[in-house]
N, C-alpha and C positions, 0 to 999 in steps of 0.2 A: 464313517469319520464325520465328526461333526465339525462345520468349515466356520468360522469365527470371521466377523465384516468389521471395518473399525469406519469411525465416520468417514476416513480420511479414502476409504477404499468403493465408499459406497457413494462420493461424490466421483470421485474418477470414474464408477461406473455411467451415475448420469450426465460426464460432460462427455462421453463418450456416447453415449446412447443422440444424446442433444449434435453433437458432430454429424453423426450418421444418419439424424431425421435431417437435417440442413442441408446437407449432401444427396439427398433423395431426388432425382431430377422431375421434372416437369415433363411430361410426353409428347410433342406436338406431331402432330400426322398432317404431313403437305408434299409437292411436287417436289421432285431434286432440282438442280440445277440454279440460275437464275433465281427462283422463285423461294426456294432452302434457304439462299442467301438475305435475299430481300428481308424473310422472316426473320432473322437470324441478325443480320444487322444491325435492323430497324425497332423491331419490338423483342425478342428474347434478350439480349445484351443492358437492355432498358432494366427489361422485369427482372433480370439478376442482379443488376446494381441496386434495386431496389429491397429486392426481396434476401439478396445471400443465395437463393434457391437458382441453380445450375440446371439449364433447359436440352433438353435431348432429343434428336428427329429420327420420324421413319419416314423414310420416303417413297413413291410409288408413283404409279399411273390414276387418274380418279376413278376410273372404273375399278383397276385392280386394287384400290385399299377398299372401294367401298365392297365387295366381293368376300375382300379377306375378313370385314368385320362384321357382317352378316355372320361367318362362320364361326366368329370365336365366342367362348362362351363369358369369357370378360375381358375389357376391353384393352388393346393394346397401348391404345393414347388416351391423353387426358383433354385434348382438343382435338380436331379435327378442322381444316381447311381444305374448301372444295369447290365448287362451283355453285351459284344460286341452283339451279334445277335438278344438280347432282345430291345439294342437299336434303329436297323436300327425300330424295331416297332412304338416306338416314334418317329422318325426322317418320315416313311412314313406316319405317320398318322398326321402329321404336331403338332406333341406337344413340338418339340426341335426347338429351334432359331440355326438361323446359327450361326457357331462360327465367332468372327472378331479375325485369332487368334494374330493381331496385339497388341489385349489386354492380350494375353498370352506370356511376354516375355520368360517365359519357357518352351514354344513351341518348341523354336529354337532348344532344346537339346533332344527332343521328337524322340526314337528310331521309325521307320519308321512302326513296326511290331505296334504299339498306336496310331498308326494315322486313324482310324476308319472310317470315314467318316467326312463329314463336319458339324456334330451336333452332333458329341459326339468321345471324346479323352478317352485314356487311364489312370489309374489311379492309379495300380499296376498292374500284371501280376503271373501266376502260371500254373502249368500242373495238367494233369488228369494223371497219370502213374499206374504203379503194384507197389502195396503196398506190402507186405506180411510176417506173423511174420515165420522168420526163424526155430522157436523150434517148428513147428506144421505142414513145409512139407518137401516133402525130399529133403535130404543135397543136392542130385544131379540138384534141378532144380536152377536154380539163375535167371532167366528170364532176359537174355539175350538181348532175343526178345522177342515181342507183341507174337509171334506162340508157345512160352514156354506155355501159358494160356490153350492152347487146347490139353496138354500132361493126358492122360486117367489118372493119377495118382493123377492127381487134382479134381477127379468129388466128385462133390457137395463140392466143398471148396471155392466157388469165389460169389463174388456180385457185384454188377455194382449197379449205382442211372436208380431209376424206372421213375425220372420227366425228366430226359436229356439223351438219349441211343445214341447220337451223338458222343460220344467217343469212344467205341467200333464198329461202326456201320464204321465207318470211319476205323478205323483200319483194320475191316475187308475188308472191300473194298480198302483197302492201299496192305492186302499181297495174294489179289487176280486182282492185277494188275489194279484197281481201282481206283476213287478217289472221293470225296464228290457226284459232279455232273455223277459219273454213281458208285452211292452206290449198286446200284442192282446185282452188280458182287461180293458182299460179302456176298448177302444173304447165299449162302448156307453152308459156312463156319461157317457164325453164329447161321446156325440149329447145326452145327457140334456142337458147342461148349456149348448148351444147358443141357446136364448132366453134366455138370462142376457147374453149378450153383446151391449153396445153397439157396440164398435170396436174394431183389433188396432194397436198402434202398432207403428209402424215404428224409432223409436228413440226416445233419452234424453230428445230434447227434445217429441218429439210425445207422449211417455208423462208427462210434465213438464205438460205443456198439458192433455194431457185429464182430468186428476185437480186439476188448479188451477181448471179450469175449473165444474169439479164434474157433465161429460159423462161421466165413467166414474167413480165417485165409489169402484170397488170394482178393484181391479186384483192381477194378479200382479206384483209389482213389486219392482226391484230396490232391496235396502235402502238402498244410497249414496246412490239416488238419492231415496228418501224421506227420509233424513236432511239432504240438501243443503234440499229443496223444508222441509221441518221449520223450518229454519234462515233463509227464505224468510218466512217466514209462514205459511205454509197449512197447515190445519190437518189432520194427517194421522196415524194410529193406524197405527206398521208391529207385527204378531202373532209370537209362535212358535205355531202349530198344535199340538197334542199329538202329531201324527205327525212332527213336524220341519219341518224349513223346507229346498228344495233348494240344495244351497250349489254355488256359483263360485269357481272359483280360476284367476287370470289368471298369467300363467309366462313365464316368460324363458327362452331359448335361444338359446346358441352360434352363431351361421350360419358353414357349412360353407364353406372358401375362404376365410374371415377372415384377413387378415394382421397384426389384432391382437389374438391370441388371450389374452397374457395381460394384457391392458388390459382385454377382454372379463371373463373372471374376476374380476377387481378389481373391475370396476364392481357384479358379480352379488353379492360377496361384500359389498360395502358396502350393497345394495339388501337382504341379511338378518341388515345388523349390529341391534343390538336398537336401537339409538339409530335406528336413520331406522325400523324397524319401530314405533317408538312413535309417530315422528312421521305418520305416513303414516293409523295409527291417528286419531289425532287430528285429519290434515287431511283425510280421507275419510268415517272412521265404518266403515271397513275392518275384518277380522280381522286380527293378527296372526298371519305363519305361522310364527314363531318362541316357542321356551317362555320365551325369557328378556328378553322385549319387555314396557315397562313402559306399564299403559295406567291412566288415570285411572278412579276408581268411577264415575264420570258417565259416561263412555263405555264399561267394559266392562258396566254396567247395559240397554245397549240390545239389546233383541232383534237375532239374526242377528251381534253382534260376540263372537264364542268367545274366550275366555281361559283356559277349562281344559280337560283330560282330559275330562271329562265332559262338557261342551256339543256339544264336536269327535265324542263317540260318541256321543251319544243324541241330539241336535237336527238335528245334520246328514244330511238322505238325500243321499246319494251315488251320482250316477249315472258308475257305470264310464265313465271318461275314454273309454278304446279304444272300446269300445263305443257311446258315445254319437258318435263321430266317424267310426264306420262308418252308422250308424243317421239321421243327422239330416237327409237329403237325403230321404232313405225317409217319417221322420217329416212333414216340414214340408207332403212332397206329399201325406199321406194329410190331414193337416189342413185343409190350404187346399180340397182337394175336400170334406171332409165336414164340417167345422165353421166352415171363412170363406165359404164359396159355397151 
């Protein structure tokens, strides 16, 4: 049978076809929780009011999406959010595109501390610091310094995360004359400070728990998530140390295979416009990784939220992205045998 089109049949094909590219969502691969949202408030709701294009999430563990995208033969998301060190893994295993960051005019304003490598940028920023609720050690310690942690007066009061011991591992190699690439001159410091240790959490919420609880009343802890628990009620003193605080920087990248490459850009570029950097600022307790992101005095007042030159250089230790993501498999096994067991 021969099937006859009239124009009038052949535009309704293409406002429908046109409906259906529009309606194509966006892929973005990140944490649940908290972090799902953050993204999702802040920058996705943005990029669809701008674009019409509707944004969709997978969410996971960062070891377990980077694991599953290794395996697949194309790619599940069209972005990917992860950790600096996590990502040089994508970036060596060739699952990120290089960036063109010609297509990121928001580059330009991109503090130099976010500039990652060339397949994956920064997207906000935070430290690991001492956390600790004041009405549960004594008046006399303020932690000062990282060395305040190893004061016999604190044993069995402290917790550190069991998946990433790169922060104190580093620190201790910081105040034994050390530095990432010759961590081994802290080891024995961090035997030292092994009766200090009540418990190692496993994540945001068990790290949440044992410091509300007032079971680990001293923790290494991430500041977001001190500032969330703050905002909670519970009463909690996040430090700058005088040797700096270890900073985090969580990143975006390209995935390789994408067939929406420049929706991809778009979304990345609106994720370091300064308008959603301020806001992200404000709905996390985040660093802006951008110079020209405006953040309120009550929030760049808080320890671990960098807003200038100078916080970015001198508060933050930085441990080498590449490095800490060759290093952290090596680290975590030397810990767990000599400082969790």
């Amino acid at each position: 049978m021969i099937r006859k089109f009239t124009v009038a049949s052949l535009l309704s094909c293409a406002l429908l076809t046109s409906v259906a590219s529009a309606e194509e969502a966006l892929v973005i691969s990140t944490w649940g929780g908290s972090f799902r949202d953050l993204i999702d408030e802040n920058i996705g709701k943005e990029f669809t009011r701008q674009t019409g294009v509707p944004v969709k999430y997978i969410t996971g563990g960062t070891i377990d999406r980077l694991n599953k995208a290794k395996l697949s033969k194309t790619p599940e998301s069209d972005i990917t959010f992860t950790t600096s060190h996590i990502g040089w893994l994508y970036a060596d295993g060739n699952l990120f595109e290089k960036l063109d960051t010609a297509k990121l005019p928001n580059y330009a304003n991109l503090v130099e501390q976010a500039r990652i490598s060339p397949f994956h940028v920064g997207s906000w920023a935070y430290v690991y610091t001492i956390g600790y609720r004041p009405d549960l050690v004594p008046k006399d310690i303020t932690f000062e310094s990282w060395n305040d942690l190893w004061n016999p007066a604190l044993k069995a009061k402290l917790s550190a995360p069991d998946f990433d011991p790169s922060h104190i591992i580093n620190v201790a190699a910081l105040l034994s004359g050390g530095d990432a690439s010759t961590w081994e001159k802290g080891t024995d410091k961090l035997r030292a400070l092994k009766p200090n240790f009540k418990a190692f959490y496993t994540n945001d919420a068990n790290s949440q728990q044992l410091i509300a609880t007032g079971e680990t009343p001293v923790q290494v802890l991430l500041s977001m998530n001190a500032y969330y628990m703050i905002g909670q009620g519970v009463p909690i003193k996040v430090t700058m140390p005088k040797e700096g605080a270890v900073l985090g920087v969580d990143t975006m990248g390209i995935m390789k295979g994408t067939t929406k490459t420049d929706l991809a850009y778009k979304f990345m570029d609106i994720a370091l416009s300064p308008e959603v950097q301020s806001k992200i600022v404000a709905y996390k307790k985040a660093s802006p990784v951008v110079t020209n992101a405006k953040v309120s005095a009550e929030d760049a007042a808080l320890p671990g939220v960098f807003t200038t030159k100078e916080q970015w250089e001198k508060q933050a230790i930085i441990i080498d992205h590449k490095l800490r993501a060759e290093k952290t498999a090596e680290w975590r096994k030397w810990f767990t045998e000599n400082i969790m067991n």
